[in-house]
TORKOL-4160 file (C-alpha; in steps of 0.2 Angstrom, whole numbers, padded with zeros to 4 digits, m for minus):
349
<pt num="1" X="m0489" Y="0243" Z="m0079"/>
<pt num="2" X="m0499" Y="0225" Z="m0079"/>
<pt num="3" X="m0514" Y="0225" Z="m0092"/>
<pt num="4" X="m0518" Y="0232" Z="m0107"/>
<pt num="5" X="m0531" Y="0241" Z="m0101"/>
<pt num="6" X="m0519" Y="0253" Z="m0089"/>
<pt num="7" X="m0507" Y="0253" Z="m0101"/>
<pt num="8" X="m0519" Y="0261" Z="m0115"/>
<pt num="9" X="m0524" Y="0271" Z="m0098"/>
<pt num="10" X="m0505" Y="0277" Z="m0094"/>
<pt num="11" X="m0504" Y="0283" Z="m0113"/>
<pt num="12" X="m0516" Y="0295" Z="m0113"/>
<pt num="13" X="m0513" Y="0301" Z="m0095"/>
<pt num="14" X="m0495" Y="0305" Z="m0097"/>
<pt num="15" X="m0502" Y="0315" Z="m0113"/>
<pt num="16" X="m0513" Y="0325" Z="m0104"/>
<pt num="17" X="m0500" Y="0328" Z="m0090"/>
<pt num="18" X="m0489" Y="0333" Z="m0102"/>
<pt num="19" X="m0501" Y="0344" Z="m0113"/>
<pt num="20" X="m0504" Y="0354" Z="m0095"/>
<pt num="21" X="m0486" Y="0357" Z="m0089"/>
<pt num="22" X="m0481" Y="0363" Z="m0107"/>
<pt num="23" X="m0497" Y="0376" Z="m0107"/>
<pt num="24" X="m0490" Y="0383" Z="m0092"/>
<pt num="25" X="m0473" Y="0387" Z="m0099"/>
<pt num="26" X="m0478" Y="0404" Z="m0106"/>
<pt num="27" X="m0484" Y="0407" Z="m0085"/>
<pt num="28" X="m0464" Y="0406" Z="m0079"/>
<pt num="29" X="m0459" Y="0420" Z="m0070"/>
<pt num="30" X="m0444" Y="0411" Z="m0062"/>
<pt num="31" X="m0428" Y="0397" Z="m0068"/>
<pt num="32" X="m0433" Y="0387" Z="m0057"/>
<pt num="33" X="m0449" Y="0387" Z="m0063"/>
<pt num="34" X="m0442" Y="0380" Z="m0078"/>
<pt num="35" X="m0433" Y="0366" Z="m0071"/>
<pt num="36" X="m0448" Y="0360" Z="m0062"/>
<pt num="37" X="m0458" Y="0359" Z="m0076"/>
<pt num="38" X="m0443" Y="0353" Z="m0086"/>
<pt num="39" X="m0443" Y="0338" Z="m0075"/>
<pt num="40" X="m0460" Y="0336" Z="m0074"/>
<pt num="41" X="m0463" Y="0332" Z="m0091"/>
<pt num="42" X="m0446" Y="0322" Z="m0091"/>
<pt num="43" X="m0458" Y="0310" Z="m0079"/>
<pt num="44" X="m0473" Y="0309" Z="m0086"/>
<pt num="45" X="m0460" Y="0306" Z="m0102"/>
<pt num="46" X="m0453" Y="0293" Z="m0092"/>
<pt num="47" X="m0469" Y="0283" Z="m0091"/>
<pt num="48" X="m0477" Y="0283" Z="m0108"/>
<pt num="49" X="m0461" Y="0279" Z="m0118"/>
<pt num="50" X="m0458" Y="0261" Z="m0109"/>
<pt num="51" X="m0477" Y="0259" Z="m0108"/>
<pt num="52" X="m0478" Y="0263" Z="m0126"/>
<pt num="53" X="m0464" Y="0251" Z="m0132"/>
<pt num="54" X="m0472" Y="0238" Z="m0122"/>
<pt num="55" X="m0490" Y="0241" Z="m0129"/>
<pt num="56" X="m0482" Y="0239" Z="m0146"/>
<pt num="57" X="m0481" Y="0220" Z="m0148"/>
<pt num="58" X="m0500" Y="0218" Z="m0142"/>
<pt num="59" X="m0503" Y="0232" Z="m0155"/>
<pt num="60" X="m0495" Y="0227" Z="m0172"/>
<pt num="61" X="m0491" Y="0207" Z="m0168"/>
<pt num="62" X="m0479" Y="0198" Z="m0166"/>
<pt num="63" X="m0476" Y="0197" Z="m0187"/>
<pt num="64" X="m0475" Y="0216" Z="m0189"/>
<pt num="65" X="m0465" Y="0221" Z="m0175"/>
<pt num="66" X="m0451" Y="0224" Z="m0181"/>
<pt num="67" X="m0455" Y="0234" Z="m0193"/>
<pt num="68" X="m0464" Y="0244" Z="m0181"/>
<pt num="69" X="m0452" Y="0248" Z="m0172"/>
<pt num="70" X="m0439" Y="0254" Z="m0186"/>
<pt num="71" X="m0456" Y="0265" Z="m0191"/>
<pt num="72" X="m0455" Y="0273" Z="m0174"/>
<pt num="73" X="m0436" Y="0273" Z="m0171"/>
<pt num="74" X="m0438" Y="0285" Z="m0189"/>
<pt num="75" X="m0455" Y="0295" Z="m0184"/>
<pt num="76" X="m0441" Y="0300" Z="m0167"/>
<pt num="77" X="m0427" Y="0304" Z="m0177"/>
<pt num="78" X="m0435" Y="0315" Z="m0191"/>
<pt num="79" X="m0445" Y="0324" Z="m0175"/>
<pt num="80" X="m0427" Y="0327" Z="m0170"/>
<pt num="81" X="m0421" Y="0334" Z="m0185"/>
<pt num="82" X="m0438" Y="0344" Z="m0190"/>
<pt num="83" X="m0444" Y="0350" Z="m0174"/>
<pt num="84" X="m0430" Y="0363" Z="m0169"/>
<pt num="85" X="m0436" Y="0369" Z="m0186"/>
<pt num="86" X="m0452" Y="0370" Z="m0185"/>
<pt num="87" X="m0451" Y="0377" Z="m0168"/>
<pt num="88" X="m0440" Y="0391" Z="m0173"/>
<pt num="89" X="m0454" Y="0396" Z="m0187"/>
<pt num="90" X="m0468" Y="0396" Z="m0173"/>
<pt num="91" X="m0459" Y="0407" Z="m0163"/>
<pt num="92" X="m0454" Y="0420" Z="m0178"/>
<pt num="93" X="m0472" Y="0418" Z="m0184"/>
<pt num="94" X="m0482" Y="0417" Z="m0170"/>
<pt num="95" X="m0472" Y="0423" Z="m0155"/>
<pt num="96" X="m0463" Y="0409" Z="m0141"/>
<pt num="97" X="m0480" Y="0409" Z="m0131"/>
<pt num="98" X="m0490" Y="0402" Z="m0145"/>
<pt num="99" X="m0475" Y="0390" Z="m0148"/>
<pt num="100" X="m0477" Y="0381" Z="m0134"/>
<pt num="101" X="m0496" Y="0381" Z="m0135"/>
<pt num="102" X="m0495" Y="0372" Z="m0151"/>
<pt num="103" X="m0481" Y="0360" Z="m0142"/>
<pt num="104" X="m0495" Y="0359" Z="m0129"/>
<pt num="105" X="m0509" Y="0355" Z="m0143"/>
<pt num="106" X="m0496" Y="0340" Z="m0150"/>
<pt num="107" X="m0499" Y="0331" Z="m0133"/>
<pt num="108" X="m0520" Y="0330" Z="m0135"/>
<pt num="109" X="m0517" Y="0326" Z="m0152"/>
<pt num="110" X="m0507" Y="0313" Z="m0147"/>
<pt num="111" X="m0517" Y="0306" Z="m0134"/>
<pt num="112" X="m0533" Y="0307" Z="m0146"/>
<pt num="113" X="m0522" Y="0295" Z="m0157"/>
<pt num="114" X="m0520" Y="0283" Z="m0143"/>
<pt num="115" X="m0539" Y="0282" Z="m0138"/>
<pt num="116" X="m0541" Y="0276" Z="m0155"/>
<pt num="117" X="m0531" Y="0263" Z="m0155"/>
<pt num="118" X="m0538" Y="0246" Z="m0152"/>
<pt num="119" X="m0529" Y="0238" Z="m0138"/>
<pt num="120" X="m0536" Y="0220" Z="m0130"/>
<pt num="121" X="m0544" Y="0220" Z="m0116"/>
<pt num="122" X="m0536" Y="0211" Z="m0102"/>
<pt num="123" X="m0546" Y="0201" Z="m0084"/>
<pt num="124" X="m0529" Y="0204" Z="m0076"/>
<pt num="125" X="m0530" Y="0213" Z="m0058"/>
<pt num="126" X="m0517" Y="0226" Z="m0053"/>
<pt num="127" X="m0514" Y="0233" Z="m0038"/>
<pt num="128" X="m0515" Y="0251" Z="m0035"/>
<pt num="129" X="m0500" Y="0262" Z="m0038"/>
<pt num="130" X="m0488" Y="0266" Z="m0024"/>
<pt num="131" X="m0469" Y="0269" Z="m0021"/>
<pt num="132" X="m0470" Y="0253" Z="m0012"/>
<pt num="133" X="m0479" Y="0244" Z="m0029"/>
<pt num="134" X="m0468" Y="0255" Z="m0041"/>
<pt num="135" X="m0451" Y="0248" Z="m0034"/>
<pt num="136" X="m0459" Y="0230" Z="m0032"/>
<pt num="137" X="m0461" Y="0229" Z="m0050"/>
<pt num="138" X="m0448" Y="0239" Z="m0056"/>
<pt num="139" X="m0438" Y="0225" Z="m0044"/>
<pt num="140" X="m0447" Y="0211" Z="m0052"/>
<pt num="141" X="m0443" Y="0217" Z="m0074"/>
<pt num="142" X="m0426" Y="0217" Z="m0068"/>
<pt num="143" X="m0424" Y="0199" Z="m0065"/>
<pt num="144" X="m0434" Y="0197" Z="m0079"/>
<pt num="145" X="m0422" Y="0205" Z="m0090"/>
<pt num="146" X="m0406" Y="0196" Z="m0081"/>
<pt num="147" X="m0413" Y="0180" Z="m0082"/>
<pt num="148" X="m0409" Y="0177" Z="m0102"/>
<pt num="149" X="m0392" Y="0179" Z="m0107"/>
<pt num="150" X="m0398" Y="0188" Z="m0124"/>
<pt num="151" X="m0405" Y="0202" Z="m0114"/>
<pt num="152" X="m0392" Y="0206" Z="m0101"/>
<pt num="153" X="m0382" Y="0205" Z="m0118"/>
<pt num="154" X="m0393" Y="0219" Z="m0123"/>
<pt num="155" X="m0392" Y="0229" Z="m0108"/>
<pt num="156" X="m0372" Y="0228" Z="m0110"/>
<pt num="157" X="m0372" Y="0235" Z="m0126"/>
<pt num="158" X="m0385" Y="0249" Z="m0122"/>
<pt num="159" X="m0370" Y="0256" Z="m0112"/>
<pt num="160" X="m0361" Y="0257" Z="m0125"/>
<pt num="161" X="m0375" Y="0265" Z="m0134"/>
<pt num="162" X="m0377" Y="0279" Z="m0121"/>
<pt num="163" X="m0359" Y="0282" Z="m0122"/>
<pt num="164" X="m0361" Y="0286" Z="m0142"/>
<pt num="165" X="m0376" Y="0296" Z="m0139"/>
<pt num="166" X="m0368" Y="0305" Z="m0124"/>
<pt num="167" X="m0351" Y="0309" Z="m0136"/>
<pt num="168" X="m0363" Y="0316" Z="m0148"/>
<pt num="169" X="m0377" Y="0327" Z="m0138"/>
<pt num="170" X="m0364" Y="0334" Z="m0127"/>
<pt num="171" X="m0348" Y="0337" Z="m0136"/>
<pt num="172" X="m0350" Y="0339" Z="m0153"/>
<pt num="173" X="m0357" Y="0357" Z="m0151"/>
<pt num="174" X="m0339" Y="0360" Z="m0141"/>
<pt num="175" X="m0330" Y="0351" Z="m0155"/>
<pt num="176" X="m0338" Y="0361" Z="m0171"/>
<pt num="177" X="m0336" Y="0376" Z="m0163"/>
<pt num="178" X="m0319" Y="0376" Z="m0152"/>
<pt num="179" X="m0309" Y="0365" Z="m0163"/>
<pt num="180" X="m0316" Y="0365" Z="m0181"/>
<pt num="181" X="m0321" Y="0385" Z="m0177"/>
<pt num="182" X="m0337" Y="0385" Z="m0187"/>
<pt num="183" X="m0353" Y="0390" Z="m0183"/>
<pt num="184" X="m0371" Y="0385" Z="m0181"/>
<pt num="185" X="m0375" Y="0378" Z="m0197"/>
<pt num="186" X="m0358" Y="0365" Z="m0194"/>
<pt num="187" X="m0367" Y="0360" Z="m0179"/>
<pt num="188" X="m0384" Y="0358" Z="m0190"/>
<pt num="189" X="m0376" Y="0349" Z="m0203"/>
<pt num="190" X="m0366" Y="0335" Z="m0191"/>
<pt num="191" X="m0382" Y="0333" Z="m0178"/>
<pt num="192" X="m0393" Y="0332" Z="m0197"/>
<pt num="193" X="m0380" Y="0316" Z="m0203"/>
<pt num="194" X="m0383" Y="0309" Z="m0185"/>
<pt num="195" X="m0402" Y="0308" Z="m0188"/>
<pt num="196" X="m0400" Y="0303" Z="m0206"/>
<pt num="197" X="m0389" Y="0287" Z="m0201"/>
<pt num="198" X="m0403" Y="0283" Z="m0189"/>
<pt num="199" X="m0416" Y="0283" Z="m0198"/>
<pt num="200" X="m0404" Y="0274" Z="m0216"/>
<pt num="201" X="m0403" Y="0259" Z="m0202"/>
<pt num="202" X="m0419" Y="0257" Z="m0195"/>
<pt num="203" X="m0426" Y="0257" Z="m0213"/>
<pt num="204" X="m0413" Y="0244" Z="m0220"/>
<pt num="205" X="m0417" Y="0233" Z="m0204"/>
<pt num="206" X="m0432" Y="0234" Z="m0207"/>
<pt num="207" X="m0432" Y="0227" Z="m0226"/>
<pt num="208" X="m0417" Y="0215" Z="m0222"/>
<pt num="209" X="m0428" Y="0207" Z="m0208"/>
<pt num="210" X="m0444" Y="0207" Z="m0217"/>
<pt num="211" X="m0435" Y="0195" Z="m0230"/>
<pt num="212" X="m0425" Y="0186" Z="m0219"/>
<pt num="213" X="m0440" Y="0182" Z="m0207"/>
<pt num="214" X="m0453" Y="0181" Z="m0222"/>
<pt num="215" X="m0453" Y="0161" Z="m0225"/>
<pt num="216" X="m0449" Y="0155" Z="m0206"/>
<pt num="217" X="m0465" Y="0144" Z="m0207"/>
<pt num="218" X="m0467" Y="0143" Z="m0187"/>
<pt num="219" X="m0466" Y="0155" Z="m0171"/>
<pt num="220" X="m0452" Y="0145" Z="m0166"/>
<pt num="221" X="m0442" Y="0147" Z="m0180"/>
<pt num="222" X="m0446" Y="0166" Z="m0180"/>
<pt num="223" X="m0440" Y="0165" Z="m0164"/>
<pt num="224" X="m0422" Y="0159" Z="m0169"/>
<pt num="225" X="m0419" Y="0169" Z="m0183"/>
<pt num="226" X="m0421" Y="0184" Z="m0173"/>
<pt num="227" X="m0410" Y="0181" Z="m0161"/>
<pt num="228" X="m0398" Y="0177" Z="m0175"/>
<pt num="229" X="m0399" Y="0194" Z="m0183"/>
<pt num="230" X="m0403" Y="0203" Z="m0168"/>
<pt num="231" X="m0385" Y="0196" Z="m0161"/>
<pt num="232" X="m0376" Y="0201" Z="m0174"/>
<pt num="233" X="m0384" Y="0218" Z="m0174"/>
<pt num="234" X="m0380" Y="0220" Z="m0156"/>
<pt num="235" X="m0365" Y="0215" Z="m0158"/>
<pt num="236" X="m0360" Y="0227" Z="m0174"/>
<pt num="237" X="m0369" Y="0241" Z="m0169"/>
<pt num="238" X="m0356" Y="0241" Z="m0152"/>
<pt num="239" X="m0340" Y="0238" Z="m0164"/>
<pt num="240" X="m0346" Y="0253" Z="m0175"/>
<pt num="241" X="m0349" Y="0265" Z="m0160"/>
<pt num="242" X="m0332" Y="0260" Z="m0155"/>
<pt num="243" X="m0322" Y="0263" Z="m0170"/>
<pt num="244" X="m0332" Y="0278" Z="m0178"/>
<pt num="245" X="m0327" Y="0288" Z="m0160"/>
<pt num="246" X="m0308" Y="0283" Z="m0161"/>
<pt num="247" X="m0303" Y="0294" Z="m0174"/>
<pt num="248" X="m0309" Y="0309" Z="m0164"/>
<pt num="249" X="m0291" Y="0313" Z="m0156"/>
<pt num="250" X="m0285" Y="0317" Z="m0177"/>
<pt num="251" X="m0299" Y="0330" Z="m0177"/>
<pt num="252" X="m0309" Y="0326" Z="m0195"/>
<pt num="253" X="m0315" Y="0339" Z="m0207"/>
<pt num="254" X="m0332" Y="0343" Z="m0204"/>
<pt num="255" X="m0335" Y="0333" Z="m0220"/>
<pt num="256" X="m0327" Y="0317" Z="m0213"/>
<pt num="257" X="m0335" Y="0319" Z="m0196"/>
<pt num="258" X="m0353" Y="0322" Z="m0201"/>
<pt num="259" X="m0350" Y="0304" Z="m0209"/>
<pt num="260" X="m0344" Y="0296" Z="m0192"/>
<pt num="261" X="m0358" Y="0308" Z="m0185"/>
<pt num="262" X="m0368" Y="0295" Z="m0200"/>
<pt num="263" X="m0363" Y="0281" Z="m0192"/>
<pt num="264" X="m0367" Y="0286" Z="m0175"/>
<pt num="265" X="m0385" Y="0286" Z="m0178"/>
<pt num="266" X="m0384" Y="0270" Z="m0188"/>
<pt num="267" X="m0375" Y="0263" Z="m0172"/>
<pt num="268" X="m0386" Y="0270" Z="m0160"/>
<pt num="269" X="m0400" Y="0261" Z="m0169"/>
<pt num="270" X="m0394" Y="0245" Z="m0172"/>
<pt num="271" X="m0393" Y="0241" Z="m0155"/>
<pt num="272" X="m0411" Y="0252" Z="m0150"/>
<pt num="273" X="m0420" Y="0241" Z="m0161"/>
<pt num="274" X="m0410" Y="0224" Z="m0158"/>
<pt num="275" X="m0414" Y="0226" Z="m0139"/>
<pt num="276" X="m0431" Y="0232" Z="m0141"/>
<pt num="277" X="m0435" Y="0216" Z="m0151"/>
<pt num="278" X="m0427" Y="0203" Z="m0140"/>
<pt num="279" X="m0437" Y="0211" Z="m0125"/>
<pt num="280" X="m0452" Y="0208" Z="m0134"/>
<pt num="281" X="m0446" Y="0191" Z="m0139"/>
<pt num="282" X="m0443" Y="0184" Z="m0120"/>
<pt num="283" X="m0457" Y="0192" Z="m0110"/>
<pt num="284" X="m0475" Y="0189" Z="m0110"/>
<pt num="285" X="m0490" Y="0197" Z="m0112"/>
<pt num="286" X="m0493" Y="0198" Z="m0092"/>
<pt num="287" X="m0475" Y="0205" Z="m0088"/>
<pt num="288" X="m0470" Y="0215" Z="m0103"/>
<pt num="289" X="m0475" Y="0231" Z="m0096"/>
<pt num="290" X="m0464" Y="0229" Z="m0079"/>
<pt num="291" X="m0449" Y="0221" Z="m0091"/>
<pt num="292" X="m0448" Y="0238" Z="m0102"/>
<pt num="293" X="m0450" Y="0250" Z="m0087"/>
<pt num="294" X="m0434" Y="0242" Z="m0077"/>
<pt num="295" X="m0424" Y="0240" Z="m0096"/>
<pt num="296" X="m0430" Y="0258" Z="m0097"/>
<pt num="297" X="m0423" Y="0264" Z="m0080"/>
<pt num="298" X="m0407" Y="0256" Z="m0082"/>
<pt num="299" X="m0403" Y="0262" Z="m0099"/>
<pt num="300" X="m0406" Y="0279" Z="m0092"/>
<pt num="301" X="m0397" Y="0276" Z="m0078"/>
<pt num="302" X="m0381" Y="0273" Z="m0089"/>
<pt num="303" X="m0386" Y="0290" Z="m0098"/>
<pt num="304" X="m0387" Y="0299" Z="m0083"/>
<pt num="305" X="m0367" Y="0290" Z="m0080"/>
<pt num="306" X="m0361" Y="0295" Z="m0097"/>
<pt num="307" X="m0367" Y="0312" Z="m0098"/>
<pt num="308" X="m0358" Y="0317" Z="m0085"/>
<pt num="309" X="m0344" Y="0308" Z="m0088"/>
<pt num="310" X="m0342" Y="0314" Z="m0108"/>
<pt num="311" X="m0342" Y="0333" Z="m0101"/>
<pt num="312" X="m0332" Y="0332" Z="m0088"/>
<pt num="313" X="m0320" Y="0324" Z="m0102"/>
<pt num="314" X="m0322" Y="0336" Z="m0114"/>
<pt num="315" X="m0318" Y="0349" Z="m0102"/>
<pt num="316" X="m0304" Y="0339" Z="m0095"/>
<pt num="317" X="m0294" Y="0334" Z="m0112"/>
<pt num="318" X="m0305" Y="0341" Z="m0126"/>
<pt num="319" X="m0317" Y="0334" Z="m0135"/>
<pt num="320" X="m0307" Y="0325" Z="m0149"/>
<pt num="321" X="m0298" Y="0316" Z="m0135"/>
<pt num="322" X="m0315" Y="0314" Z="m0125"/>
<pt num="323" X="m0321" Y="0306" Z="m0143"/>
<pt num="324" X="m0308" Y="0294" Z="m0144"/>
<pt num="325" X="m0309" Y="0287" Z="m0126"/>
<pt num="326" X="m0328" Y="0286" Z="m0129"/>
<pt num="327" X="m0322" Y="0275" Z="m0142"/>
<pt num="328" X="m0312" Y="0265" Z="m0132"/>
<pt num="329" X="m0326" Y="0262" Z="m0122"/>
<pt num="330" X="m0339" Y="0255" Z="m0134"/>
<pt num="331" X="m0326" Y="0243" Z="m0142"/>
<pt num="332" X="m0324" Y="0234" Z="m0124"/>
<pt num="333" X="m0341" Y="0235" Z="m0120"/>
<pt num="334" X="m0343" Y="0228" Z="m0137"/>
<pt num="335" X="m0329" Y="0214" Z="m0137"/>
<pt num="336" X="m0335" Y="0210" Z="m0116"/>
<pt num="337" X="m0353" Y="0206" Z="m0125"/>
<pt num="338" X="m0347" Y="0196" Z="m0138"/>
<pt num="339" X="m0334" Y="0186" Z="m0129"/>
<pt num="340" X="m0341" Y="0183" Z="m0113"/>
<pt num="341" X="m0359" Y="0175" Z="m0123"/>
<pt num="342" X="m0369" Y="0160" Z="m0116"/>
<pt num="343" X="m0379" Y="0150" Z="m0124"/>
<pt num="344" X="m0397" Y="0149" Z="m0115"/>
<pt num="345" X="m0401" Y="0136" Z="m0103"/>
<pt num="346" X="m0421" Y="0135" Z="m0108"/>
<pt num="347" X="m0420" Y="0134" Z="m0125"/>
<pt num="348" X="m0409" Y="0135" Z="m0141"/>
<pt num="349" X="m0409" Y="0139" Z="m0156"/>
């Protein structure tokens, strides 16, 4: 997690990690076959994307990144909308053993991508990996991350991301179907809008910022414009979430809710971006790697809250009520970030 050197290591090693457990997919005889190599892949998962986001900076500079990371947040959200799709061609075409070969195949591909990229090379010593190491640093990103106001704002508001997304992956397929009694192509369609008003926001982010950043003249004026857009992002994208999820408990067409669906994913991505930018902004080059690895368990770690908690609500009350409490939820997350804001005590802006 220290150097650039492991990190470009870590890359390719969770790739071939990956490539390996999906090869051995069409080998199951068994489920719980299946959930082991469901969470398997979830690890390795778990250490490219942090590494990745925090190889990015050193990658693209600190002048394009931004727009580097709206390019990603897109190249996610189309692979969400086009995968199941193309997956479902593989398996009619091809059969579901070859499917997974070629998911397999995507892995080497990937990793062939990263040996190619150029990544500086680092005199940094690391110590050798361990449980004792891994929770050592892990310790260490998160007083990283809580030590600048901006940040734990971030983190704040990446609850009431989770909570968005959660309303979205978990319910919506009980909404479409239970209440607005349609089929799969309703579900297709809302999921669709959600992947659309991701990718919308992190392109118009990305030309707003370029323009607003274009003329800053210095590193430190950079510096302070973006954590002026970047805090109203945050900041918005939280309201948003909130107010697009009240309505649920009026139960919108599937016309109208495919738009809030919309919104959801421009939310959603508002904040991804804002956050991912500021930690780039207040970390260096030495402690980025432990920074996005502690931001990244704790952002999953309110996932693995709000999961739960959506489906045990929508089972509860329903999903249109479950929407609107979600709702609820954002908006005091949201005004609790705006309101309780400090000014930092090492620099301003």
């Amino acid at each position: 997690m220290a150097d650039r050197v492991n990190r470009k290591k870590i890359l390719i090693a969770a790739d071939f990690i990956r490539f390996g457990l999906l090869a051995l997919f069409p080998f199951t005889e068994s489920v719980w076959q299946i959930y082991a190599l469901i969470f398997s892949i979830n690890a390795a998962t778990a250490f490219f994307t942090p590494t990745f986001e925090a190889a990015l900076p050193e990658v693209v500079g600190t002048e394009h990144y931004v727009k580097a990371l709206s390019f990603s947040r897109i190249a996610t959200d189309v692979e969400a909308v086009a995968a199941p799709v193309l997956a479902g061609l593989l398996v009619s075409f091809v059969g579901l053993r070859w499917a997974f070969w070629f998911d397999a195949a995507t892995y080497l591909a990937s990793a062939g991508l990263v040996m190619l990229c150029t990544i500086r090379l680092r005199p940094d010593k690391t110590e050798k990996l361990s449980l004792q190491t891994f929770f050592s640093e892990l310790g260490s990103g998160t007083r990283i991350l809580l030590r600048e106001s901006s940040l734990r704002r971030a983190l704040v508001l990446s609850f009431a991301e989770a909570t968005a997304g959660a309303a979205a992956i978990v319910a919506t397929v009980v909404y479409v179907r239970d209440v607005l009694l349609l089929g799969e192509t309703g579900f297709i369609l809302t999921m669709a809008a959600l992947g659309l008003g991701s990718t919308v926001s992190a392109l118009l982010l990305s030309q707003f910022t370029g323009r607003y950043e274009s003329n800053s003249g210095s590193p430190a004026v950079l510096h302070g414009k973006r954590h002026r857009w970047t805090e109203f992002a945050l900041v918005a994208g939280g309201v948003l979430l909130g107010l697009l999820l009240l309505p649920g408990v009026w139960q919108p067409v599937i016309g109208l809710f495919a738009v809030l669906w919309f919104l959801n994913g421009a939310g959603q991505a508002l904040i991804a971006i804002s956050s991912s930018t500021l930690l780039a902004e207040h970390t260096k080059d030495s402690e980025r790697g432990r920074v996005y690895a502690a931001y990244f368990a704790w952002t999953h770690g309110f996932w693995l809250i709000t999961y739960p908690a959506i489906g045990h609500g929508t089972a509860a009350f329903g999903a249109p009520l479950t929407f609107t409490l979600a709702g609820m939820v954002c908006l005091v997350v949201a005004f609790m970030a705006f309101f309780c804001r400090q000014p930092s005590t090492d620099h301003a802006h």
